[in-house]
N, C-alpha and C positions, 0 to 999 in steps of 0.2 A: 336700214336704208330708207325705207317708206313711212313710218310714221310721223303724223303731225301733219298729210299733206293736206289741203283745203278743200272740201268737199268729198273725200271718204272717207266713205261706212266700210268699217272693218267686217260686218254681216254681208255688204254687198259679194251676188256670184260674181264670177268673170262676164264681162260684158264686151266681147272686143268685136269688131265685124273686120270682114274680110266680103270683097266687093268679085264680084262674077269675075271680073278680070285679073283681077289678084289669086283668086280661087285656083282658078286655070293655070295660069302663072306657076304656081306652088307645085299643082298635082302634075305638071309635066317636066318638071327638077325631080320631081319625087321620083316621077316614074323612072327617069332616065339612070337618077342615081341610086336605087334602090331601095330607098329608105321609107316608111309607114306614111312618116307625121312630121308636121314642122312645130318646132320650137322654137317660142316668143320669151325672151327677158332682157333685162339693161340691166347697164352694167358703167361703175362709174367710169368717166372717159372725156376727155374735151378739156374745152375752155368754159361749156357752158356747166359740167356735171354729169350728164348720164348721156348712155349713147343706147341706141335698139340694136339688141341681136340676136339672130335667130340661126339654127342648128337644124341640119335633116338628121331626124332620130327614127329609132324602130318605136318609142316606149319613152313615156317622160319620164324625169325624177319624183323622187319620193317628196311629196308634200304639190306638184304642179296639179293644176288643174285642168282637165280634159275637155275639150270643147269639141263634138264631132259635127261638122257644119254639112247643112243639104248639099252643098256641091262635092261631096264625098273626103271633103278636108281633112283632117284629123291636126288640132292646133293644141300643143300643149302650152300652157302660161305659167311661167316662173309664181309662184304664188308670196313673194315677196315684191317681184316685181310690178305685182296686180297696183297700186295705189298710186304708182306711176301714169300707169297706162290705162284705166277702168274707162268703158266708153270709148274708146279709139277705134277707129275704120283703118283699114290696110288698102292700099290701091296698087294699082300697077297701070302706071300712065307711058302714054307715049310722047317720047323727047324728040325737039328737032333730029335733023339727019338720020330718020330710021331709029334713034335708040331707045331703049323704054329704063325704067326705073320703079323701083318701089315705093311710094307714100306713104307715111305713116301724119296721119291727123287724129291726132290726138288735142283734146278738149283741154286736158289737166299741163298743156305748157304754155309755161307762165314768159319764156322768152328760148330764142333758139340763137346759137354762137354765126358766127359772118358767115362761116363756112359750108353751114350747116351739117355739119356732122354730129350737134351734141345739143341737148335741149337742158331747161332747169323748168323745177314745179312752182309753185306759190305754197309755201309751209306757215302751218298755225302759229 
């Protein structure tokens, strides 16, 4: 799924950030629904290509990579996924009329569908 994308190093670790209020965000899903850790991967989807999706797990899969962030996080990364996403911030922003949503800014998208539901990379 990831190879050939423009600017990664297959050596590079997981580099993703997750923003105080995103943090927060996570660890109060978690808590309420039981689960350890959030899981981050894409998956192909859209008009553009790939889409971000993430899973409340106990325990990632075999091959993800473990990120434990200062705000007591626990983020597992699809590690096929990584070349998609390498350098990306997570937010959790607030929407008119009360509502909030999650941001995903990510550096490595090369364009995102009308709808925004689905992004594409820029490949070698």
């Amino acid at each position: 799924m990831s190879e050939g994308v423009v600017g990664f190093d297959p050596n590079e670790a997981a580099d993703i950030k997750v923003t105080e209020n995103a943090a927060q965000h996570f660890l109060s899903v978690l808590n309420k629904e039981g689960a350890k850790a959030l899981r981050l991967y894409i998956r192909k989807s859209g008009c553009s290509g790939y889409r971000y999706e993430t899973d409340l797990v106990d325990d990632g899969k075999e091959g993800d990579d473990r990120l434990d962030l200062e705000s007591g996080l626990t983020l597992y990364i699809d590690k096929t996924s990584l070349p998609l996403i390498n350098g990306m911030t997570i937010d959790y922003v607030a929407q008119p009329l009360g509502q909030s949503k999650v941001v995903f800014h990510n550096p490595r998208e090369a364009a995102v569908c009308g709808c925004g539901e689905s992004f594409t990379v820029t490949t070698e």
